[in-house]
BAMAR-876582 format. One line per field, with one value per residue (C-alpha): residue in one letter; x, y negated, z negated. Coordinates in Angstrom, 3 decimals. Last residue first. Example, Ala and Ser with C-alpha at 12.3 -4.5 7.8 and 13.67 -1.06 7.14 Angstrom:
# BAMAR-876582
residu	[S:A] .
X	[13.670:12.300] .
Y	[1.060:4.500] .
Z	[-7.140:-7.800] .
END
This chain:
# BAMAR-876582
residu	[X:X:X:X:X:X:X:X:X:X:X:X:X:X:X:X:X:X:X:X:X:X:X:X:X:X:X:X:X:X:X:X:X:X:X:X:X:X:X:X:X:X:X:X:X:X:X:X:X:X:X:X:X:X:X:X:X:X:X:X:X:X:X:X:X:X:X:X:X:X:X:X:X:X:X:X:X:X:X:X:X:X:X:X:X:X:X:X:X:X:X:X:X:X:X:X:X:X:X:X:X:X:X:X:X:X:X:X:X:X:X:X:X:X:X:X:X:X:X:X:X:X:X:X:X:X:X:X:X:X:X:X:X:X:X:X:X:X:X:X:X:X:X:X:X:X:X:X:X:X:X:X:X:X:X:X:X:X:X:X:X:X:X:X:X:X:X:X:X:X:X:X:X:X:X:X:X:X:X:X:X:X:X:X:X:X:X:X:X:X:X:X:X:X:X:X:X:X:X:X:X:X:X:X:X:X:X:X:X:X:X:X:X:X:X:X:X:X:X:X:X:X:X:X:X:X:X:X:X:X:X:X:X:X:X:X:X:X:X:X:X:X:X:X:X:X:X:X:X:X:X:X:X:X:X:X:X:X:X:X:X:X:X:X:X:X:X:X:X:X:X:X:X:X:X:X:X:X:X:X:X:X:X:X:X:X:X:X:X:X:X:X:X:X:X:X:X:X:X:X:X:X:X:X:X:X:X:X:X:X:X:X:X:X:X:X:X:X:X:X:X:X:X:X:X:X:X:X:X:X:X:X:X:X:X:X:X:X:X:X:X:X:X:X:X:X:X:X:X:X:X:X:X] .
X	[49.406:48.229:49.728:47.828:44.383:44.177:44.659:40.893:39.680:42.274:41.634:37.725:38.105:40.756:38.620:38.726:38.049:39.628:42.726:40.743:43.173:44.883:42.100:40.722:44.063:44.330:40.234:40.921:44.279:42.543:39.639:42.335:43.693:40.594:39.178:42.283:42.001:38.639:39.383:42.498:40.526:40.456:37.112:35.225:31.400:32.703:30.285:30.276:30.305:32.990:33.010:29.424:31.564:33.863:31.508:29.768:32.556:32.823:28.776:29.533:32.367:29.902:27.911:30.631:31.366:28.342:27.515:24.847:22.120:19.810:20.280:21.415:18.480:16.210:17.726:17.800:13.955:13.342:15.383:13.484:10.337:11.721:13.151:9.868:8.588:7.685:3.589:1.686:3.450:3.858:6.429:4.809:5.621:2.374:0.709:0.584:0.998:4.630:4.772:2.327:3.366:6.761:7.714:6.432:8.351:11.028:11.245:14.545:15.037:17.770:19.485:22.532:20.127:18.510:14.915:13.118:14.506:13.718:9.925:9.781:11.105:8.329:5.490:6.286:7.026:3.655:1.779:3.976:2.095:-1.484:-1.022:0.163:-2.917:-5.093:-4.116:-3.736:-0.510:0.066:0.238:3.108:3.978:6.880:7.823:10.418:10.342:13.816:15.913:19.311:21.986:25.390:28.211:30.641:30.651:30.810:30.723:28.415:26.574:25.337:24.475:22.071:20.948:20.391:18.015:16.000:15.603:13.969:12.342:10.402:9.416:7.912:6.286:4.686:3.233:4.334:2.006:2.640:2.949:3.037:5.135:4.796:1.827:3.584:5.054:9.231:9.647:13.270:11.171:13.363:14.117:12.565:12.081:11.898:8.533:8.525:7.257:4.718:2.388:-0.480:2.479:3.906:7.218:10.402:10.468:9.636:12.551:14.825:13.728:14.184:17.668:18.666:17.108:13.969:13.064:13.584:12.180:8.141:6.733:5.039:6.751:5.935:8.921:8.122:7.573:7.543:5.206:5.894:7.012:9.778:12.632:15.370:18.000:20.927:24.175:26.908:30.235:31.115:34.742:33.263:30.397:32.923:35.358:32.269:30.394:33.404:33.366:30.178:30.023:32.892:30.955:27.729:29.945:31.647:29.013:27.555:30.433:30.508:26.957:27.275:24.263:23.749:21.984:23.520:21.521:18.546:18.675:19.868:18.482:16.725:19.927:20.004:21.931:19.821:18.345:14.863:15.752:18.912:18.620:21.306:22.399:23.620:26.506:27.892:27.686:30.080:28.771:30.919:29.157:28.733:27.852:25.044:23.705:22.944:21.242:19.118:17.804:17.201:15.329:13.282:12.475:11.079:12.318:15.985:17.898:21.007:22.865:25.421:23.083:24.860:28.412:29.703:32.455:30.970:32.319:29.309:27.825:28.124:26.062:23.724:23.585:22.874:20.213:18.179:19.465:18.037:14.364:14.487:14.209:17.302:20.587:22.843:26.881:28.253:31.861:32.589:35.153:32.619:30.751:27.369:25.888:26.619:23.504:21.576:18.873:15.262:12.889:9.929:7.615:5.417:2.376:2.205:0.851:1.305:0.000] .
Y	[-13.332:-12.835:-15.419:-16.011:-15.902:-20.104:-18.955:-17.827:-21.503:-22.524:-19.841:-20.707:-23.959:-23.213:-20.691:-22.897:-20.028:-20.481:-18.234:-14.983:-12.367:-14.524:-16.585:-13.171:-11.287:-14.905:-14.234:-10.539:-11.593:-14.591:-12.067:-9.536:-12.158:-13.878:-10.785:-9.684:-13.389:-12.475:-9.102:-10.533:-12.981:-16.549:-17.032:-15.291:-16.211:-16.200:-17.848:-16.223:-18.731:-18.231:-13.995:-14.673:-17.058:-13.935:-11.288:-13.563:-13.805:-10.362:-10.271:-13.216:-11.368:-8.930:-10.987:-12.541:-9.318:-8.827:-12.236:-14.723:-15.780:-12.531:-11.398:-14.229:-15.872:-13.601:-13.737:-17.401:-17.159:-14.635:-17.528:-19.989:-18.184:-16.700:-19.953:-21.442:-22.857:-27.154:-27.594:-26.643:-29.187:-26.180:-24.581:-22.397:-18.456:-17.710:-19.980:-17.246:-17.721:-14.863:-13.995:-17.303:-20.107:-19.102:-17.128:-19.515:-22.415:-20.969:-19.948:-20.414:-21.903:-21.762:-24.455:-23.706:-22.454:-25.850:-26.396:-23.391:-24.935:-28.035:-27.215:-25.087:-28.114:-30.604:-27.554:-27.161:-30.857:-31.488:-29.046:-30.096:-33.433:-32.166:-29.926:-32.214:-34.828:-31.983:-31.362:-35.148:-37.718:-36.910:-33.088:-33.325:-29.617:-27.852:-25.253:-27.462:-26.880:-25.254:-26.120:-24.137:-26.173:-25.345:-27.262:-26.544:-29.335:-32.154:-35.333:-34.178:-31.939:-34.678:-37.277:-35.321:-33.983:-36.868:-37.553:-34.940:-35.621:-39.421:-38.014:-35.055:-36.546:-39.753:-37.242:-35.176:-38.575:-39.938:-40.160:-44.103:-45.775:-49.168:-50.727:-53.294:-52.856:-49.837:-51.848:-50.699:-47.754:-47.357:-46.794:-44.268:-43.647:-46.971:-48.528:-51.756:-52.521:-52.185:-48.469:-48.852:-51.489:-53.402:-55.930:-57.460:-57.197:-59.363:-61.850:-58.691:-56.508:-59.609:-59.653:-56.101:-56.232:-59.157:-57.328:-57.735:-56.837:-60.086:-61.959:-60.628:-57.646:-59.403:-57.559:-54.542:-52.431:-48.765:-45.734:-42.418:-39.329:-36.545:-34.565:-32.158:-31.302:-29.633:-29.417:-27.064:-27.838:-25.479:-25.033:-28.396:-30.013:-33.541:-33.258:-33.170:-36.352:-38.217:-37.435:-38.074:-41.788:-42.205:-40.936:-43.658:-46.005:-46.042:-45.039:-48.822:-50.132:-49.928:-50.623:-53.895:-54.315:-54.353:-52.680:-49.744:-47.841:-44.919:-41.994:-44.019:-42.720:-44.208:-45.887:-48.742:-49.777:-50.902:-53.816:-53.131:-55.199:-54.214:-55.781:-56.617:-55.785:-54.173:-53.929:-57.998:-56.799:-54.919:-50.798:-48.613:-46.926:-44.082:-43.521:-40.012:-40.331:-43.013:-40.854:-38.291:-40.551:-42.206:-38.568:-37.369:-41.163:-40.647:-36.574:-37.226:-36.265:-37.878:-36.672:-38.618:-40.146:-37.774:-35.007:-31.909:-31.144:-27.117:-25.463:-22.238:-21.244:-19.346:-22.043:-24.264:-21.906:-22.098:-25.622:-25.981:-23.541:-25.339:-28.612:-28.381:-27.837:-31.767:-32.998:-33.298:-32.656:-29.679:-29.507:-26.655:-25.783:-22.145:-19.978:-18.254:-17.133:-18.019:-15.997:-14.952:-14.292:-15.200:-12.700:-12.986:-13.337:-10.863:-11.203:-8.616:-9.971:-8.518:-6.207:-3.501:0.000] .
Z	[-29.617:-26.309:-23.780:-20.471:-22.127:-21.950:-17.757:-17.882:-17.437:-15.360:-12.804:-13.069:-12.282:-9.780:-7.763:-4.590:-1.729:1.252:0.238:0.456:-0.709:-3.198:-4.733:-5.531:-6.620:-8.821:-9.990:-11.244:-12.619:-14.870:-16.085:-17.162:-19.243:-20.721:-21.209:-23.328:-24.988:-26.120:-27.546:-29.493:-31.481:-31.182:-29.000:-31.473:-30.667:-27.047:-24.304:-20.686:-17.968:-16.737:-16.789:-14.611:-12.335:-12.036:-10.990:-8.850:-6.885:-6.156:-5.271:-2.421:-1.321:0.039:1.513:3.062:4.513:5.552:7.340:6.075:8.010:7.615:4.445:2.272:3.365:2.319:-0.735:-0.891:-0.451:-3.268:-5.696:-4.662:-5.642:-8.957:-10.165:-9.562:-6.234:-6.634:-6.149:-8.825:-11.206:-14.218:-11.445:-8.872:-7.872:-10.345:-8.681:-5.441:-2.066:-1.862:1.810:3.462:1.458:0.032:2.998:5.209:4.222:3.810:7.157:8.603:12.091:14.741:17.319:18.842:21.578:22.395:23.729:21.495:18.646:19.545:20.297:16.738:15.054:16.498:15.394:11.783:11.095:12.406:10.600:7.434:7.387:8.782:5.867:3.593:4.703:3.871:0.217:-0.732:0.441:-3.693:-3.040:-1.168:-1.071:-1.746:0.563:2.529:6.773:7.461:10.363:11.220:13.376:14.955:15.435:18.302:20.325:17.637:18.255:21.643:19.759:17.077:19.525:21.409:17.909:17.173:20.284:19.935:15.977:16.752:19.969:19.001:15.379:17.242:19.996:16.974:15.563:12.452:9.641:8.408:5.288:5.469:2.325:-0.131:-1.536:-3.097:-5.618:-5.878:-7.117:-5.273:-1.663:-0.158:3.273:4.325:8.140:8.984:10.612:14.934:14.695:12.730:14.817:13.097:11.451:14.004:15.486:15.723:12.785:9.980:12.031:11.045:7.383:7.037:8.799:6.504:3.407:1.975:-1.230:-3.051:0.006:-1.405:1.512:4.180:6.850:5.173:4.600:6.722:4.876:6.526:6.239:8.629:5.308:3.994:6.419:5.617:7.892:7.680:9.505:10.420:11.991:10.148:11.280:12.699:9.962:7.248:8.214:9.320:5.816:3.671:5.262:4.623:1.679:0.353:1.738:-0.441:-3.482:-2.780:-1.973:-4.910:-6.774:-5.428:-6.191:-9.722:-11.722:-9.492:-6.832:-5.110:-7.295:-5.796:-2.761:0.179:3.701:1.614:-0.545:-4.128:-6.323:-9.626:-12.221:-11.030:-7.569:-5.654:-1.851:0.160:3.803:3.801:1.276:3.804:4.705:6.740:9.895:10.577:13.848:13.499:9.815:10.740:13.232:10.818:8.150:10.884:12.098:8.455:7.227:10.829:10.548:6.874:3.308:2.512:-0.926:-1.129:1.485:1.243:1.151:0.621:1.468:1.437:1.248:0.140:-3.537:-4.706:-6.632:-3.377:-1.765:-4.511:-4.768:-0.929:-0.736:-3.606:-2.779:0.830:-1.554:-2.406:1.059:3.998:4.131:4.699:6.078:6.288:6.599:7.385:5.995:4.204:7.276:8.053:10.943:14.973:16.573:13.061:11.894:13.336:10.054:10.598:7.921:6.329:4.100:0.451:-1.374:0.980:0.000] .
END
């Protein structure tokens, strides 16, 4: 007897390999896969602007890293006591805008570098919902480019407002909030992508649509939402063949569709949901051997983590030891993995006394 719905989940033509960079951005659920590939000593950079959650914020983000674009004081707004950027989340904001920019740039930078050398990059996306500054939004949350897009277009039309990837809690009558069309999601990610294999020929891309639902847009405007997202990825993917698609989305929604897979909120997957999608994951876009290495290394972050009530007895500095030559045969054997945390951690069991 089945209890629950079969998916098929086409495996990756050539998969994820540890020596691999990837690169992942996108909603809150790319931090689930990213966190635990970084966990297992992937190299790995997530989100450098931040967490982003619709197809413009993601496309803008993308190009920006391509281009290198550095920031200037004229790209940030001060408000609530705090020197903040529209295109960033709030993780970048601060007290002194210097610094600021400083962190905003600094990402940037890392973000060319990474993305010029990734073999992979996973895109989460988690709404068609975007938020545009209102033109007549109050001058303290305007920027120049705000204020400039506010001169140019009028109000009634979307796609001429200044664009938001996050809106800082700032008043909500001062944005338009707009459902973007299929053709708006089609273009702004067709053409980044564009501009994405041509900085970097060999990169490959996976798309996921994010499980968690927007229940604040309301039940059926989520589902028009992720509709969209749903259908605009499955016409690139079917465009370009470096392109593939992971469906976490489904297999939360359609595999699993029970509360009891939910978080208190009703609407973020629990540990147990997240973690039944990274094993499907793990099994079909993830190589064997790296699967395998994968289980040897979580041997030794398990060791790490393990909490002595005795740390000063001979038993403890033993596991110490033996722990240390384990992870040093490790480090040996696969050189791209950066087990120096744990290698200084075990090293204090060098010297039994």
């Amino acid at each position: 007897m089945e209890f629950q719905l079969p998916i098929q989940i086409p495996s990756l033509p050539e998969p994820i390999r540890y020596q691999d960079k990837i690169m992942l951005t996108g909603s809150c659920f790319t931090e689930h896969i990213g966190n635990n590939l970084r966990d297992l000593k992937f190299d790995v950079l997530q989100n450098p602007n931040g967490i982003l959650f619709d197809p413009a914020s993601v496309a803008s983000s993308l190009v920006s890293y391509i281009q290198n674009r550095q920031y200037g004081e004229e790209d940030l707004v001060f408000f609530n006591e705090l020197w903040q950027s529209w295109q960033h989340h709030s993780l970048f904001s601060h007290t002194d805008k210097t610094a600021c920019l400083r962190a905003i740039n600094e990402s940037q930078s890392r973000a060319h570098a990474f993305l010029k050398e990734a073999r992979w990059l996973i895109i989460t996306l988690g709404t068609s919902f975007s938020y545009r500054l209102a033109p007549d939004a109050p001058a303290s949350l305007q920027n120049a480019a705000a204020r400039t897009a506010a001169a140019a277009g009028k109000p009634a039309v979307a796609g001429s407002l200044y664009p938001v990837a996050n809106c800082h809690r700032a008043p909500g009558q001062a944005f338009h909030k707009h459902l973007m069309t299929i053709e708006e999601i089609n273009t702004a990610l067709d053409s980044c992508l564009y501009q994405l294999f041509y900085f970097n020929p060999g990169l490959r891309v996976i798309f996921t649509v994010s499980p968690v639902r927007h229940i604040r847009d309301g039940v059926i405007e989520n589902n028009r939402s992720k509709a969209r997202l749903i259908e605009s990825v499955h016409h690139l993917v079917n465009k370009f063949d470096r392109l593939f698609y992971f469906p976490a989305y489904e297999l939360v929604i359609d595999v699993l569709r029970d509360y009891r897979f939910y978080d208190i909120d009703m609407v973020h997957p629990n540990y147990q949901a997240t973690s039944f999608v990274l094993e499907k994951f793990t099994r079909h876009f993830i190589d064997e051997p790296s699967q395998q290495l994968m289980e040897e290394v979580k041997k030794i972050l398990i060791a790490r983590r393990h909490k002595p009530f005795q740390p000063t007895t001979r038993a403890h500095k033993k596991f110490l030891l033996d722990h240390f030559e384990k992870t040093r045969e490790l480090s040996r054997k696969y050189p791209f993995l950066d087990l120096a945390e744990e290698l200084g951690y075990f090293s204090a069991g060098q010297t039994l006394e």
